[in-house]
MIDOBA-343352 format. One record per residue (C-alpha): x, y, z. Coordinates in steps of 0.5 Angstrom, whole numbers, padded with zeros to 4 digits, always signed. Layout:
// MIDOBA-343352
XYZ/...
END
This chain:
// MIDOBA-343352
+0000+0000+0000/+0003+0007-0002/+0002+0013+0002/-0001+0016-0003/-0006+0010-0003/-0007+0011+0004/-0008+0018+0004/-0014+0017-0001/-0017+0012+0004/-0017+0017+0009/-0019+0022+0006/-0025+0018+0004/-0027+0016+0012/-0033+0019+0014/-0032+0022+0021/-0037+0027+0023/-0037+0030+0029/-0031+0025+0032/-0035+0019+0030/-0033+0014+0025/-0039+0010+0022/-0037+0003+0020/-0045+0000+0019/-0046-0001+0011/-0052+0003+0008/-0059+0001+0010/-0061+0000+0002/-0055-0005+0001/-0054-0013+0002/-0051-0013+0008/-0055-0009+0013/-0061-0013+0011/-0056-0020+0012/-0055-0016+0018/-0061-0014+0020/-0064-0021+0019/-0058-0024+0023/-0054-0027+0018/-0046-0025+0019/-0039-0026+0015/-0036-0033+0015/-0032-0032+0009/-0030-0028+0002/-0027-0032-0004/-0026-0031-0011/-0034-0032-0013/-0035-0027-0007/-0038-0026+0000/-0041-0031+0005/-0046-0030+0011/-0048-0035+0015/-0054-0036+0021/-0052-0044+0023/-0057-0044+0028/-0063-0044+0023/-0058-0046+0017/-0058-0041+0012/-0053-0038+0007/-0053-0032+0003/-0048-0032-0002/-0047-0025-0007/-0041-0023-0011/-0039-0016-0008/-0041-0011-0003/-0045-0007-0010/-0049-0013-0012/-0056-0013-0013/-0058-0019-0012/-0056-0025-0006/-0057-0032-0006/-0060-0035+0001/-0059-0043+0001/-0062-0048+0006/-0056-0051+0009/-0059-0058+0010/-0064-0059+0004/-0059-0054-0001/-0066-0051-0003/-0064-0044-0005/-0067-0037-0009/-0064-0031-0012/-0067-0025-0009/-0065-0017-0011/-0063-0012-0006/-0070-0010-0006/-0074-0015-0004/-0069-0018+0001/-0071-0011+0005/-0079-0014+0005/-0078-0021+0008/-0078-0021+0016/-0077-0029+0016/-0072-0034+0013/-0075-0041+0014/-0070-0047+0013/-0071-0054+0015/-0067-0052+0021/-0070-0047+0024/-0077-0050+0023/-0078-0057+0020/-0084-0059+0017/-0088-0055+0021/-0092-0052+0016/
END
């Protein structure tokens, strides 16, 4: 990392008022992950993983800009591709894990 590089992420920091804000955008992937109570488990050349073991769910999404997330079923692999926008709307994700065949 050059000084110059350095100074360019500095200078893009957003520090207001002595508080540096590191929550990632409301209309982005990860607030919503976030929100839903995935978190990071790994990056790798096809992208991101987010992860909830309790209830086994997966999320996968190529980078921090993409419009769409795959959320899997950890146990049955069953999966759906869903944008940014609908992902906002859902308030559940059911998996086998979390709730079996109950309905």
């Amino acid at each position: 990392m050059t000084d110059e590089t350095t100074a360019t992420n500095a200078a893009a920091a957003d520090v207001q008022d002595g508080i540096l804000d590191l929550r990632p955008p409301k209309s982005g992937i990860v607030y919503q992950l976030l929100r839903l109570g995935l978190t990071f488990d790994h990056k790798d050349a096809d992208g991101e993983t987010w992860t909830d073991y309790q209830r086994g769910v997966t999320a996968t999404f190529t980078d921090r800009q993409a419009t769409e997330v795959t959320i899997a079923d950890m146990d049955t692999k069953d999966s759906e591709t869903i944008t940014a926008t609908q992902l906002a709307q859902v308030t559940e994700i059911k998996t086998w894990r979390s709730d079996g065949a109950g309905d």
